[in-house]
KEKENU-369999 format. One record per atom (N, C-alpha, C): atom name; residue number from 1; residue in one letter; x negated, y negated, z negated. Coordinates in nm, 3 decimals. Last residue first. Layout:
N
CA/NUM/A/X/Y/Z;
...
//
This chain:
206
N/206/X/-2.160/-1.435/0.493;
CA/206/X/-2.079/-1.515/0.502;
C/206/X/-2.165/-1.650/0.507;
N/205/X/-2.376/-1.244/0.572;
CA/205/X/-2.250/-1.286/0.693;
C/205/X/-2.144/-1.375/0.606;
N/204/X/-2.557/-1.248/0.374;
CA/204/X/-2.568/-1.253/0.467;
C/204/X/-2.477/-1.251/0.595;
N/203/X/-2.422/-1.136/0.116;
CA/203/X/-2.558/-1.209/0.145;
C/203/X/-2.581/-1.271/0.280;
N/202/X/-2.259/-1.009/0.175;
CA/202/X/-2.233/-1.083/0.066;
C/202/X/-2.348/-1.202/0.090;
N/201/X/-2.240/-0.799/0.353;
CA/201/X/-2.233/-0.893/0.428;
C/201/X/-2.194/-1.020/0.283;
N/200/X/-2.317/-0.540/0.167;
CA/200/X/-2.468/-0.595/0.243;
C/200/X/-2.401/-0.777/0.334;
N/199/X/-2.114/-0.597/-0.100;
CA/199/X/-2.171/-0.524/0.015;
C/199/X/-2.268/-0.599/0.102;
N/198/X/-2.007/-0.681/-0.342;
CA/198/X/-2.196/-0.623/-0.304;
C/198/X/-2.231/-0.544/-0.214;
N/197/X/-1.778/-0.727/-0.275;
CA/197/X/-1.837/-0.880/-0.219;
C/197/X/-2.012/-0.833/-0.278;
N/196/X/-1.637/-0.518/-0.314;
CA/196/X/-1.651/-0.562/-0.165;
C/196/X/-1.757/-0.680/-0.124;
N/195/X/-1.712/-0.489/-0.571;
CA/195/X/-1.709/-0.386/-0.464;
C/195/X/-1.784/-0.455/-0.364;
N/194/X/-1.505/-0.704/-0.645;
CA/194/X/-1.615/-0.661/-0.664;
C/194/X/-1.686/-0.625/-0.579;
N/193/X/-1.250/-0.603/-0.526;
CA/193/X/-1.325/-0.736/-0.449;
C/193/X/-1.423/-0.732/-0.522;
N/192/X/-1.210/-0.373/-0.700;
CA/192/X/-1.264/-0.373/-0.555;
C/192/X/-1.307/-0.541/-0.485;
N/191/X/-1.180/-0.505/-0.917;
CA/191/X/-1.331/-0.394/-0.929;
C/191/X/-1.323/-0.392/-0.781;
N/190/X/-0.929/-0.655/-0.916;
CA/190/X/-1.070/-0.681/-0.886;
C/190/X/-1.172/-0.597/-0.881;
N/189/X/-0.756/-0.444/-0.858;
CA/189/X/-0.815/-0.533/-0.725;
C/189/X/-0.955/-0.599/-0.768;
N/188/X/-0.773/-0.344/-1.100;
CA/188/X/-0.828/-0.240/-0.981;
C/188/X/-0.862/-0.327/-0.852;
N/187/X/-0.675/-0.562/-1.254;
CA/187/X/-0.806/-0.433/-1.246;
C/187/X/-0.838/-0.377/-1.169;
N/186/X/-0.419/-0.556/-1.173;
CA/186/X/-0.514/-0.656/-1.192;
C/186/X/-0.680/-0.630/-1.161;
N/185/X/-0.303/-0.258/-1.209;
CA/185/X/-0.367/-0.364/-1.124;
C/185/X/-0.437/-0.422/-1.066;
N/184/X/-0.270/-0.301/-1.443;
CA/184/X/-0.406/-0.227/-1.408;
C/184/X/-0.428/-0.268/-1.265;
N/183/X/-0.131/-0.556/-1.575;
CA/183/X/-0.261/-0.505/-1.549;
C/183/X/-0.332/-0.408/-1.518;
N/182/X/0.093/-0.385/-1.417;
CA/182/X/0.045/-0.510/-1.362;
C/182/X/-0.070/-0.517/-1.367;
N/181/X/0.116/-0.188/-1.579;
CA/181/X/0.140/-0.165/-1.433;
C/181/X/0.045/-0.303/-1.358;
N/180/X/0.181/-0.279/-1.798;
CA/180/X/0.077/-0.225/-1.801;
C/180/X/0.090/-0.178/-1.633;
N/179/X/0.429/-0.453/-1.755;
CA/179/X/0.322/-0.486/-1.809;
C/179/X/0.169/-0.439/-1.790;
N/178/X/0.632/-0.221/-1.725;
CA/178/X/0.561/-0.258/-1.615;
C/178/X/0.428/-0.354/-1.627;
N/177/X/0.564/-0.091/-1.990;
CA/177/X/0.545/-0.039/-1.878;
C/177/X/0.547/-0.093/-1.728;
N/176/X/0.738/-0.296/-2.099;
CA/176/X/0.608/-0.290/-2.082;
C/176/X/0.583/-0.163/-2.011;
N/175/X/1.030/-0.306/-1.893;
CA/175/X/0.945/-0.432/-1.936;
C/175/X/0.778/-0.416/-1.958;
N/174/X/1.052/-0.020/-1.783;
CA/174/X/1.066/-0.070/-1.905;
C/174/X/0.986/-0.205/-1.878;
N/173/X/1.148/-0.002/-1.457;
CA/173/X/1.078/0.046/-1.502;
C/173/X/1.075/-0.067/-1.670;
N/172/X/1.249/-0.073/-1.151;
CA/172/X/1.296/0.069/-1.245;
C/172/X/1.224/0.093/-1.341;
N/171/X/1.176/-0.301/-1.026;
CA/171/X/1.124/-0.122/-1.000;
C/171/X/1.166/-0.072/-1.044;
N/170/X/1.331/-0.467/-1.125;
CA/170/X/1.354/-0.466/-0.979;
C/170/X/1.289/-0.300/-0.931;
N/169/X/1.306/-0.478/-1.378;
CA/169/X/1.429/-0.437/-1.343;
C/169/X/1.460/-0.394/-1.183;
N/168/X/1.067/-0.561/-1.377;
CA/168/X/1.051/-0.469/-1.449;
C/168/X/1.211/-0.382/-1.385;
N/167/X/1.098/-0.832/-1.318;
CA/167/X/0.996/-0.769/-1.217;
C/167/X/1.029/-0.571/-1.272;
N/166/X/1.287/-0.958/-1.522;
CA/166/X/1.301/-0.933/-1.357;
C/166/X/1.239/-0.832/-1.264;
N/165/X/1.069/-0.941/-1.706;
CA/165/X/1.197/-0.843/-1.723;
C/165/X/1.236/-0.815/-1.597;
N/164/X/0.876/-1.080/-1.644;
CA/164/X/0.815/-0.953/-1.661;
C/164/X/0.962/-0.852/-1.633;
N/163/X/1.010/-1.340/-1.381;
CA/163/X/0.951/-1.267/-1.570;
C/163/X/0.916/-1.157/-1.549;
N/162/X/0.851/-1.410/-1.046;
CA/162/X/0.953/-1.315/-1.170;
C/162/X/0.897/-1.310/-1.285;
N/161/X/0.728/-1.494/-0.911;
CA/161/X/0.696/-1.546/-1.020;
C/161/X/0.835/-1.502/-1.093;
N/160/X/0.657/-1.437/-0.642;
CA/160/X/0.792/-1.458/-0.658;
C/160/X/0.821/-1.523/-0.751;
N/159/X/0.364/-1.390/-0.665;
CA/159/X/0.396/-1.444/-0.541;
C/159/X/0.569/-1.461/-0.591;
N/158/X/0.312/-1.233/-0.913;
CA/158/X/0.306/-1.332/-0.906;
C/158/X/0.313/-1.416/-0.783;
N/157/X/0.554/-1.042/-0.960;
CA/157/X/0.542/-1.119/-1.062;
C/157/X/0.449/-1.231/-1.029;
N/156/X/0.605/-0.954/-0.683;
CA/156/X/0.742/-1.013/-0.756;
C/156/X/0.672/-1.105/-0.889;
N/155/X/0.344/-0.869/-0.627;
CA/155/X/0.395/-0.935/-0.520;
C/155/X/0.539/-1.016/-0.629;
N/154/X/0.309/-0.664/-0.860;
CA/154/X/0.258/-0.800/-0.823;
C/154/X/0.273/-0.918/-0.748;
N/153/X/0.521/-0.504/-0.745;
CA/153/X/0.498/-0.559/-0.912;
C/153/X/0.445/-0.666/-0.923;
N/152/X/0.441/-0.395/-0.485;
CA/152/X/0.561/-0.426/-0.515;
C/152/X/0.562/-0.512/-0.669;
N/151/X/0.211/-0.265/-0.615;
CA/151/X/0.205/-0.374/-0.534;
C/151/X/0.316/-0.443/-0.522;
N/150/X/0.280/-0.065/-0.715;
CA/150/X/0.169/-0.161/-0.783;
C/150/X/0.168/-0.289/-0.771;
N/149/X/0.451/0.107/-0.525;
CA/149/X/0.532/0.067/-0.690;
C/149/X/0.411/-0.092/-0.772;
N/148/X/0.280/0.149/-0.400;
CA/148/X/0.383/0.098/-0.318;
C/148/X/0.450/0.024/-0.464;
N/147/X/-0.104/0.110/-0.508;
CA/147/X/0.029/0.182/-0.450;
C/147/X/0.181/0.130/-0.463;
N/146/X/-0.311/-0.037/-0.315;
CA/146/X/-0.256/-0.024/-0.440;
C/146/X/-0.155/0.089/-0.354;
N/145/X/-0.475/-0.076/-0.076;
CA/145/X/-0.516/-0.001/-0.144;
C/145/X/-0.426/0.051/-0.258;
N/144/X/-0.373/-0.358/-0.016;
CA/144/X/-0.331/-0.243/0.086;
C/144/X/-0.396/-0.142/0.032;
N/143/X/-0.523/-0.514/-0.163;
CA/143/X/-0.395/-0.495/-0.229;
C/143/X/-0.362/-0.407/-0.184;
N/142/X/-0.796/-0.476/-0.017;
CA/142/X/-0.763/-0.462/-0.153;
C/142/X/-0.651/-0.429/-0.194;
N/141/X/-0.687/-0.648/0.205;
CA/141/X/-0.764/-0.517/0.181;
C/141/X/-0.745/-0.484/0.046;
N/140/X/-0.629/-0.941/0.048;
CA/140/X/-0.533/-0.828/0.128;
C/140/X/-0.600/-0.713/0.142;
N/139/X/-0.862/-0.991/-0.027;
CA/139/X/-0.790/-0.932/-0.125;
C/139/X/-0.691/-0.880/-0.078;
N/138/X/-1.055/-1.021/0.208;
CA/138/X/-1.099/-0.940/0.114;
C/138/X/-0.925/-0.857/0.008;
N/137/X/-0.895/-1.288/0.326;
CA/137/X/-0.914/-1.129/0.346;
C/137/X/-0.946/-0.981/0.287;
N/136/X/-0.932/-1.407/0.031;
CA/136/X/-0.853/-1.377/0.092;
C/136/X/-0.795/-1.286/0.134;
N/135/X/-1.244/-1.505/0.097;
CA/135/X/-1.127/-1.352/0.001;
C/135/X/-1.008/-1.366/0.004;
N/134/X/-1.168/-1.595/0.316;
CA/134/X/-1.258/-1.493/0.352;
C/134/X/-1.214/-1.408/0.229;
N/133/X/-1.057/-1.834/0.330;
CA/133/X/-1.003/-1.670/0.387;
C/133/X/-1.065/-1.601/0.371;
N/132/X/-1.248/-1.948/0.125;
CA/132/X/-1.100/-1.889/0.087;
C/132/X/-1.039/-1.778/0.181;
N/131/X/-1.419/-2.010/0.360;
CA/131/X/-1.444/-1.931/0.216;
C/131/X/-1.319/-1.852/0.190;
N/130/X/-1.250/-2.148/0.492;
CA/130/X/-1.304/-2.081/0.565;
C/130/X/-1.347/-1.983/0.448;
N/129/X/-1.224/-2.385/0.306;
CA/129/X/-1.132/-2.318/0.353;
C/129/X/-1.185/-2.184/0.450;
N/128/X/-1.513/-2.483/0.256;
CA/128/X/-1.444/-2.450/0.173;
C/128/X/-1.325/-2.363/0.212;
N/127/X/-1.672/-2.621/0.368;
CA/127/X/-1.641/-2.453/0.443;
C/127/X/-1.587/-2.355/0.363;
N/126/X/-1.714/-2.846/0.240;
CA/126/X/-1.690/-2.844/0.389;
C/126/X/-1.677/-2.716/0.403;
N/125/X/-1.762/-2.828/-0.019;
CA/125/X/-1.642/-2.837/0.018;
C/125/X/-1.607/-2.832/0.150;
N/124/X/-1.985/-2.604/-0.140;
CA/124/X/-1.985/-2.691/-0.093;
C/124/X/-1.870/-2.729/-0.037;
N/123/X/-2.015/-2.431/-0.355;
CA/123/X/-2.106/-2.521/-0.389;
C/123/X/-2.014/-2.606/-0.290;
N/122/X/-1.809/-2.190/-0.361;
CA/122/X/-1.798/-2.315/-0.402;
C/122/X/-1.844/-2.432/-0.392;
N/121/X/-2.011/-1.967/-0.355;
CA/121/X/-1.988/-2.014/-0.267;
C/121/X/-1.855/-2.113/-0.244;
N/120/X/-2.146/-1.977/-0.611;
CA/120/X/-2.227/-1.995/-0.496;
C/120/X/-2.136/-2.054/-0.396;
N/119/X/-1.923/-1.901/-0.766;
CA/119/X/-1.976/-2.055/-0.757;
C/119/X/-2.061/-2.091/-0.672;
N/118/X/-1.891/-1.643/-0.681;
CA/118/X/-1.805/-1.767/-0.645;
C/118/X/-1.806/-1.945/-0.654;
N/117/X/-2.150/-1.499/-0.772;
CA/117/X/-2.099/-1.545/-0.607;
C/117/X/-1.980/-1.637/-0.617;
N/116/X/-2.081/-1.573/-1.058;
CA/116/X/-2.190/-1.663/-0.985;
C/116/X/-2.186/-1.670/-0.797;
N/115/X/-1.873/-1.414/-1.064;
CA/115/X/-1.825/-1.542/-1.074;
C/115/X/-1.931/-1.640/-1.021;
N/114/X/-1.967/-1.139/-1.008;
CA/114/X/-1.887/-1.181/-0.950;
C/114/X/-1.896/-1.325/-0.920;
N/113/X/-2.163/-1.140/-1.268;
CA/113/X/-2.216/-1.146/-1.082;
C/113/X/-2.108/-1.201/-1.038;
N/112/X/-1.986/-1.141/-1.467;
CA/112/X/-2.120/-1.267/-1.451;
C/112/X/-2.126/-1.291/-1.329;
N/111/X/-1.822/-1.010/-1.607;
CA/111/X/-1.780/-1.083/-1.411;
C/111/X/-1.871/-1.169/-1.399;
N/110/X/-1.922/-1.067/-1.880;
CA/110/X/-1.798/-1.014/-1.826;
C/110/X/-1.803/-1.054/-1.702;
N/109/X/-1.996/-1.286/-2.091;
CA/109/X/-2.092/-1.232/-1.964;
C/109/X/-2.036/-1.154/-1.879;
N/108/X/-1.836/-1.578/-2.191;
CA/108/X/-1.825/-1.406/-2.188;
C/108/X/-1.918/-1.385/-2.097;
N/107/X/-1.892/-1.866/-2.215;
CA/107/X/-1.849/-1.812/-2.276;
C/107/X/-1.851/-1.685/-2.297;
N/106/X/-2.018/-1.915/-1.967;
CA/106/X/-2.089/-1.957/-2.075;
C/106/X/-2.031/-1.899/-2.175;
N/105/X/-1.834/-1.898/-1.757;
CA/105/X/-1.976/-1.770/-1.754;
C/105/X/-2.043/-1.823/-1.871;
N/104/X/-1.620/-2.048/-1.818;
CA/104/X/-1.607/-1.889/-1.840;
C/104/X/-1.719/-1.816/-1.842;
N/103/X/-1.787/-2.282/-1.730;
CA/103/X/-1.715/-2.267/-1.856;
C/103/X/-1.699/-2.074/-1.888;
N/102/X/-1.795/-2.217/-1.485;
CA/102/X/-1.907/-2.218/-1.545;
C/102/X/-1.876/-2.198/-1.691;
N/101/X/-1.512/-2.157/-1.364;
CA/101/X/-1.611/-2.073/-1.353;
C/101/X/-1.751/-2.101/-1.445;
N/100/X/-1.445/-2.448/-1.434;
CA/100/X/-1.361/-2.306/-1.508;
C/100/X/-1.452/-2.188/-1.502;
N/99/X/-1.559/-2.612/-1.266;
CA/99/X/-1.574/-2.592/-1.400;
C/99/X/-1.545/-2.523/-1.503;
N/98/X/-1.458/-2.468/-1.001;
CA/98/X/-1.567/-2.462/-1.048;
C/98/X/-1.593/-2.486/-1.176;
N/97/X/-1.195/-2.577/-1.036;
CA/97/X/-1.224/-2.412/-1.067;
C/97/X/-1.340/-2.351/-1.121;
N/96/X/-1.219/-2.860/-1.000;
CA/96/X/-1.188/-2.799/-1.153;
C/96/X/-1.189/-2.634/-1.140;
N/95/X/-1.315/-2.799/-0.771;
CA/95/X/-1.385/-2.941/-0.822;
C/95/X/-1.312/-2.859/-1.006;
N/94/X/-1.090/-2.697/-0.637;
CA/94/X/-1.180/-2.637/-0.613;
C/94/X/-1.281/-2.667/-0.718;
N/93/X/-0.914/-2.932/-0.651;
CA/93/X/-0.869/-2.853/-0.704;
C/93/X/-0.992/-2.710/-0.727;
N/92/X/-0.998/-3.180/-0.530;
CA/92/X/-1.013/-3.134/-0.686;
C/92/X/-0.969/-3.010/-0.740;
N/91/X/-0.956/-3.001/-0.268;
CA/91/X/-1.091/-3.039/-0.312;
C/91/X/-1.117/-3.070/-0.449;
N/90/X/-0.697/-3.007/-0.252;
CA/90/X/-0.796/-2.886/-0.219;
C/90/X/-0.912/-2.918/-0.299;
N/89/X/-0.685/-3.286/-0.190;
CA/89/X/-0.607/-3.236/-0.283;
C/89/X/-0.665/-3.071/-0.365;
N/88/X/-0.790/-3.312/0.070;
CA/88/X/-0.837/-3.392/-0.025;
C/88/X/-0.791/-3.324/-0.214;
N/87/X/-0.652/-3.144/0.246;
CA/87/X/-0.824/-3.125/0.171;
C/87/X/-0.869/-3.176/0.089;
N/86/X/-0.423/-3.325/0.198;
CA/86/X/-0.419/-3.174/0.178;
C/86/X/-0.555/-3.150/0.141;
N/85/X/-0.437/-3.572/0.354;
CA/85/X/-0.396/-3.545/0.218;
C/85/X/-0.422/-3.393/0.137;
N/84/X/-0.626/-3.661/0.595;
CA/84/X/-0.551/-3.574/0.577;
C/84/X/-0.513/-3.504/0.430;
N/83/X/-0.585/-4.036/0.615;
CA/83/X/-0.692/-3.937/0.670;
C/83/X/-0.541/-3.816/0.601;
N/82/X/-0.425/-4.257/0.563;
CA/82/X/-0.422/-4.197/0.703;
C/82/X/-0.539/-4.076/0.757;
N/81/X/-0.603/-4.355/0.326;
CA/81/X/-0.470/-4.379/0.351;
C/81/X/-0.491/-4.349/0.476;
N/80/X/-0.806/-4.206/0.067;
CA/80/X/-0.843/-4.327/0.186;
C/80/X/-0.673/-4.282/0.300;
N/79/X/-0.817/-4.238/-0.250;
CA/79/X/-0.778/-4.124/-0.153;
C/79/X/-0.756/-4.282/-0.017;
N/78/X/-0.777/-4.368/-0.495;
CA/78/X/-0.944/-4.344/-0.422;
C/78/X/-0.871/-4.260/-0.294;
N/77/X/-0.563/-4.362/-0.570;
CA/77/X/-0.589/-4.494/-0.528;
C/77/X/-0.742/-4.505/-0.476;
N/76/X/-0.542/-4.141/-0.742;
CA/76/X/-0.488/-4.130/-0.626;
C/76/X/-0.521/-4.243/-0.536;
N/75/X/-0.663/-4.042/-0.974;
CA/75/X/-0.751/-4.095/-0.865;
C/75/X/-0.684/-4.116/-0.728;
N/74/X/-0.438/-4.004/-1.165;
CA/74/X/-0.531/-4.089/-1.194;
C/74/X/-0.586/-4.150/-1.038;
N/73/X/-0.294/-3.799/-0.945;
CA/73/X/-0.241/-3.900/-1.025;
C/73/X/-0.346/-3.991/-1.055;
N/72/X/-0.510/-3.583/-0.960;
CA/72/X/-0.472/-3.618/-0.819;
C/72/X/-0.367/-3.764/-0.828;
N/71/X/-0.519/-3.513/-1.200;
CA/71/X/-0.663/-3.575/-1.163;
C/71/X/-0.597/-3.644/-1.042;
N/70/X/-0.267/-3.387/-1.208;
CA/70/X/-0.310/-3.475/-1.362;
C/70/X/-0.401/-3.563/-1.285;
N/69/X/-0.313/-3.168/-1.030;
CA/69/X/-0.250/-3.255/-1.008;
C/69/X/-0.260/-3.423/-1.099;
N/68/X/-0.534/-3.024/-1.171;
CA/68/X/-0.510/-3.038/-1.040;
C/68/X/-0.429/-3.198/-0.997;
N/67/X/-0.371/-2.975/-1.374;
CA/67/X/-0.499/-3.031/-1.435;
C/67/X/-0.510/-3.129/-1.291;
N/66/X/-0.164/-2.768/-1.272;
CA/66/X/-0.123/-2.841/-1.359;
C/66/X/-0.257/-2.956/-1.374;
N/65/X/-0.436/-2.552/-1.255;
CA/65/X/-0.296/-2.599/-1.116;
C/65/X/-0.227/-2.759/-1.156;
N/64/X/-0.506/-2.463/-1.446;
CA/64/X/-0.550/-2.566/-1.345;
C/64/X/-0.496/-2.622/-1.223;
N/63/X/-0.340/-2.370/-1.573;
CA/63/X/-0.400/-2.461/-1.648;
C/63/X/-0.438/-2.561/-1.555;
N/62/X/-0.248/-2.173/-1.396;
CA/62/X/-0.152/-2.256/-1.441;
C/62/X/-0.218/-2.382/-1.499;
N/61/X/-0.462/-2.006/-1.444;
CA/61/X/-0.451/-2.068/-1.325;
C/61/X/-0.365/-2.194/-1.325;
N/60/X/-0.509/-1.941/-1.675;
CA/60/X/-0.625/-2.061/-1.653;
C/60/X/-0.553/-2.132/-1.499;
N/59/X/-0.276/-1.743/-1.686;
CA/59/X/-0.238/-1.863/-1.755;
C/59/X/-0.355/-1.964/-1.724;
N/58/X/-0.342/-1.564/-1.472;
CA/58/X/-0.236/-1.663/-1.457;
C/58/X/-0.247/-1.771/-1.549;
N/57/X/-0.650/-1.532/-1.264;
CA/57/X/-0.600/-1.556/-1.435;
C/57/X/-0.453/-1.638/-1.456;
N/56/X/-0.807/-1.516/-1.090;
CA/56/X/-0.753/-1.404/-1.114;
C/56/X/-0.724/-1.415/-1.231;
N/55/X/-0.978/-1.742/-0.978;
CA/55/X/-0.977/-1.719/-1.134;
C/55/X/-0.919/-1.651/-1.181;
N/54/X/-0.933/-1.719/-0.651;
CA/54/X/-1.028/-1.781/-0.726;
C/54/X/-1.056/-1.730/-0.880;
N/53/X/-0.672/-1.723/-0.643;
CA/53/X/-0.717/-1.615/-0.568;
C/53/X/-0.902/-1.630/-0.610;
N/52/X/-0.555/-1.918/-0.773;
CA/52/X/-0.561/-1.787/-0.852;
C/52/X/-0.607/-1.642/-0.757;
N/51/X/-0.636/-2.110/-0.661;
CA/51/X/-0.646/-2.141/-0.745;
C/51/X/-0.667/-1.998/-0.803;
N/50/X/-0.487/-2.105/-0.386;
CA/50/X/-0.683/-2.113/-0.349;
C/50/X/-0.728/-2.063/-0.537;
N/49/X/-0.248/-2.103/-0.446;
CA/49/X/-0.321/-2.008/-0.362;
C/49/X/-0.431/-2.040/-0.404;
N/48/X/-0.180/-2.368/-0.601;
CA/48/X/-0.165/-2.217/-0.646;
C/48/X/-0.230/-2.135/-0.620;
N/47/X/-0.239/-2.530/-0.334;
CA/47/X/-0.306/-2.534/-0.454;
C/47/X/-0.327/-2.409/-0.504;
N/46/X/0.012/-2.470/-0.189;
CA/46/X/-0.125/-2.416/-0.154;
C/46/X/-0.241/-2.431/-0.239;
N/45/X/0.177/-2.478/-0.403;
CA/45/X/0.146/-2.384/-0.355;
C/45/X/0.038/-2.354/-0.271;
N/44/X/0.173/-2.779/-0.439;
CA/44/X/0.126/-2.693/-0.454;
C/44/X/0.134/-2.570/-0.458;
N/43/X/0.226/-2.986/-0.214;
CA/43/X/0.095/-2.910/-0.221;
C/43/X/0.043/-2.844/-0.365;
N/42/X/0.523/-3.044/-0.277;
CA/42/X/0.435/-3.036/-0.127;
C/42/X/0.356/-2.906/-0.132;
N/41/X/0.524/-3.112/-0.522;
CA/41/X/0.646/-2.989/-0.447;
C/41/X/0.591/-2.949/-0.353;
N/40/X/0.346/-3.330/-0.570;
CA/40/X/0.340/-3.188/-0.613;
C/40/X/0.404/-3.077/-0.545;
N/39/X/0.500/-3.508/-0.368;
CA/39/X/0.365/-3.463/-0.345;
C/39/X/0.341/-3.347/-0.422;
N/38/X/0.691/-3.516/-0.556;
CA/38/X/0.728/-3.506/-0.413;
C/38/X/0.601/-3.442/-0.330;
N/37/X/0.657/-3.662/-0.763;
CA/37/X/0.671/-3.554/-0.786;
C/37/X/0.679/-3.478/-0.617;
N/36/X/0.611/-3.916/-0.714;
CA/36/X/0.475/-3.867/-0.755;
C/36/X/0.487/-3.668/-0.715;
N/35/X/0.818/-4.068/-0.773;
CA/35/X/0.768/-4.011/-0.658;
C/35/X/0.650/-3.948/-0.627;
N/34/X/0.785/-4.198/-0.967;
CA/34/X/0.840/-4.069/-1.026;
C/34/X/0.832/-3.993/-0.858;
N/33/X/0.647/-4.423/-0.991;
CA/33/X/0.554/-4.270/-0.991;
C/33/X/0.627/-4.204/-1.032;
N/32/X/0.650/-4.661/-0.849;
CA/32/X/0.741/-4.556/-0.828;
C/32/X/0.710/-4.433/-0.856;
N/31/X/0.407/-4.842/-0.794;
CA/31/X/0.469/-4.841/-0.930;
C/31/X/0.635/-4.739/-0.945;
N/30/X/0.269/-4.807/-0.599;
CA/30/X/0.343/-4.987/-0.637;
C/30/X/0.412/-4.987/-0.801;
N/29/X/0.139/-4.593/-0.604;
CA/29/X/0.079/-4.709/-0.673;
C/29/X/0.151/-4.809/-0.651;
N/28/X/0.375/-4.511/-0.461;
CA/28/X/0.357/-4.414/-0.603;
C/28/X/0.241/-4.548/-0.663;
N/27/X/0.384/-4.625/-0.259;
CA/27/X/0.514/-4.614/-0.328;
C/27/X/0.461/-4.566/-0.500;
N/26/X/0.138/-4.502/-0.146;
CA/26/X/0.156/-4.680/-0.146;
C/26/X/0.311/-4.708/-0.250;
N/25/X/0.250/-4.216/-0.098;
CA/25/X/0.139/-4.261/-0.178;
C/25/X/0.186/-4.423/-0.204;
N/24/X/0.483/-4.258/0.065;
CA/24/X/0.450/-4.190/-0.098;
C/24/X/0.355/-4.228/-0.181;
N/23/X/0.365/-4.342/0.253;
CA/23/X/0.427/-4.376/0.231;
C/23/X/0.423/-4.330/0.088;
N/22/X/0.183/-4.090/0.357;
CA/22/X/0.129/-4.231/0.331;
C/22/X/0.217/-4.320/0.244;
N/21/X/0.395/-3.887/0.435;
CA/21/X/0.259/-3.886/0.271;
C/21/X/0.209/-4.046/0.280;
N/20/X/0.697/-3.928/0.465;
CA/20/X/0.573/-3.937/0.520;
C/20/X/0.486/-3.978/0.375;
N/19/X/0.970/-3.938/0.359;
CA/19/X/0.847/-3.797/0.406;
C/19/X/0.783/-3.792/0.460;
N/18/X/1.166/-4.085/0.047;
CA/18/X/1.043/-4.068/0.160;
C/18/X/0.973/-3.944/0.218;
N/17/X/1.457/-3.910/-0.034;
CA/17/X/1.340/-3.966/-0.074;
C/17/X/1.252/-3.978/0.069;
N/16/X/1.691/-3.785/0.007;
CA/16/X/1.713/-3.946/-0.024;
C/16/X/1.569/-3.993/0.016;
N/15/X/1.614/-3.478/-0.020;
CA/15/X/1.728/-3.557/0.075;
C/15/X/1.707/-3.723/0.093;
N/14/X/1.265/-3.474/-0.110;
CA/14/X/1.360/-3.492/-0.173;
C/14/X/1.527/-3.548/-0.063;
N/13/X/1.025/-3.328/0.056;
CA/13/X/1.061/-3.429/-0.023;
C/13/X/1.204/-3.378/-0.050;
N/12/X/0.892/-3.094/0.071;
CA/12/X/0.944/-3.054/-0.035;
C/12/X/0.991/-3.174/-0.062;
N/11/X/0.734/-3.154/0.323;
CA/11/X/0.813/-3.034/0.306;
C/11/X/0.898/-3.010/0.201;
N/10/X/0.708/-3.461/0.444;
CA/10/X/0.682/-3.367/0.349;
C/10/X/0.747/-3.255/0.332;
N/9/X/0.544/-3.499/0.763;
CA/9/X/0.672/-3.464/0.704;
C/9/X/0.610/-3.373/0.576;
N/8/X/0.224/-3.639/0.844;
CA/8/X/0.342/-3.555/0.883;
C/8/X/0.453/-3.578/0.795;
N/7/X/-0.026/-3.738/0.782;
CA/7/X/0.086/-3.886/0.874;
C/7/X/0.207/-3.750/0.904;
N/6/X/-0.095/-3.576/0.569;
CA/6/X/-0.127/-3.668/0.542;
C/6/X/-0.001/-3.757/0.654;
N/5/X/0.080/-3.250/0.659;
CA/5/X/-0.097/-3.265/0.655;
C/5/X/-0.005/-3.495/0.594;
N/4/X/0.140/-2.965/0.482;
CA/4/X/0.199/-3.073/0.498;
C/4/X/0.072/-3.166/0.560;
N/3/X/0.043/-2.628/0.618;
CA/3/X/-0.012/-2.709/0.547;
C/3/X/0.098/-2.879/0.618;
N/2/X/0.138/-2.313/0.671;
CA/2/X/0.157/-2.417/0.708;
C/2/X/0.140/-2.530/0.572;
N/1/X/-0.171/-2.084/0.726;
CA/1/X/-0.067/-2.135/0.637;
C/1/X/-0.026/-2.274/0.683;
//
């Protein structure tokens, strides 16, 4: 994935506005924090990614996507100027999933196993990205399992972020009825990244 990195070009600045991340930053603590927004446009989507490929939950994802950034504001003046903005950004963002994951396993016992392999392999931020492909990978397999109408649904509602109506109009299909399309879904990818992650390389090849 193409990542904005820290001394590059922002991808989402603004015609007028600055596009080098250093710059932004030193702009945003002089006291220009509406430039603040420039950096969100940036990174998040890759945020997004790591976020809900992680907590398979739109609205916690949103929670934390949004939280993500909130923390990346406060502590921005800890972020060391010419290293690479993106991991850094990654990193609270991972930093609040994890608390989502413990929070959620205290609350419901539901995806106990699952969620404890994900906090396992959370623990540590250096192989953090390397993790992520890995389900990733996992969940492309997975999706290549659905069927053409399933997938098509998901891909529009949450890679396009169509309403339900949009997504519903684009297959041919009633609003809830596609609803229930979605979640099953939902369901079915995860019981297979389930699946996939009690297989013998859960333990031992990653």
């Amino acid at each position: 994935m193409d990542r904005a990195g820290s001394q590059g070009n922002l991808k989402a600045a603004v015609d007028d506005g600055p596009t080098d991340v250093d710059e932004v930053i030193r702009r945003v603590l002089g006291g220009e924090t509406a430039l603040f927004g420039i950096l969100v446009r940036t990174y998040s989507p890759d945020v997004l990614r790591i976020v809900i490929l992680m907590l398979a939950d739109r609205v916690l994802t949103e929670n934390v996507v949004q939280q993500t950034f909130v923390n990346t504001f406060e502590h921005l003046h800890e972020f060391r100027q010419g290293e690479d903005f993106g991991p850094w950004v990654r990193a609270i963002a991972r930093n609040l999933v994890r608390d989502e994951l413990r929070r959620s396993m205290r609350e419901r016992g539901r995806m106990a196993r699952y969620r404890s392999y994900l906090l396992s392999k959370l623990s540590s931020d250096d192989q953090g990205d390397k993790r992520e492909q890995l389900l990733a990978d996992v969940l492309s397999g997975c999706r290549s399992k659905l069927n053409a109408l399933a997938a098509k649904a998901l891909r529009l509602r949450y890679e396009e972020e169509l309403p339900f109506n949009d997504v519903a109009a684009a297959i041919g299909r009633s609003p809830e009825a596609t609803r229930q399309i979605v979640t099953r879904a939902r369901m079915a990818l995860r019981q297979c990244m389930q699946e996939q992650m009690d297989e013998p390389w859960n333990e031992s090849s990653i």
